[in-house]
C-alpha positions, 0 to 999 in steps of 0.5 A: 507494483499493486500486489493482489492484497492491495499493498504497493509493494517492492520485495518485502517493503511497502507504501504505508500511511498512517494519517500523517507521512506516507513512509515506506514500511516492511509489508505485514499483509494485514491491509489496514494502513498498507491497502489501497485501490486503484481507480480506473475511472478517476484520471 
């Protein structure tokens, strides 16, 4: 799910990407790495 912050998020773990893998990663609420947005105009 997309919290309000921006992370993809279940409970306390987190989508994060670094510039490599994307891993599943505890959610620090710093954004950075654990942001991201979604695009209703791109399908």
């Amino acid at each position: 799910m997309l919290s309000k912050d921006g992370e993809i998020r279940r409970d306390e773990s987190c989508i994060d990407y670094a510039g490599k893998d994307v891993i599943i990663f505890p959610c620090h609420s710093q954004k950075g790495n654990q942001e991201w947005r979604y695009d209703h105009n791109v399908c």
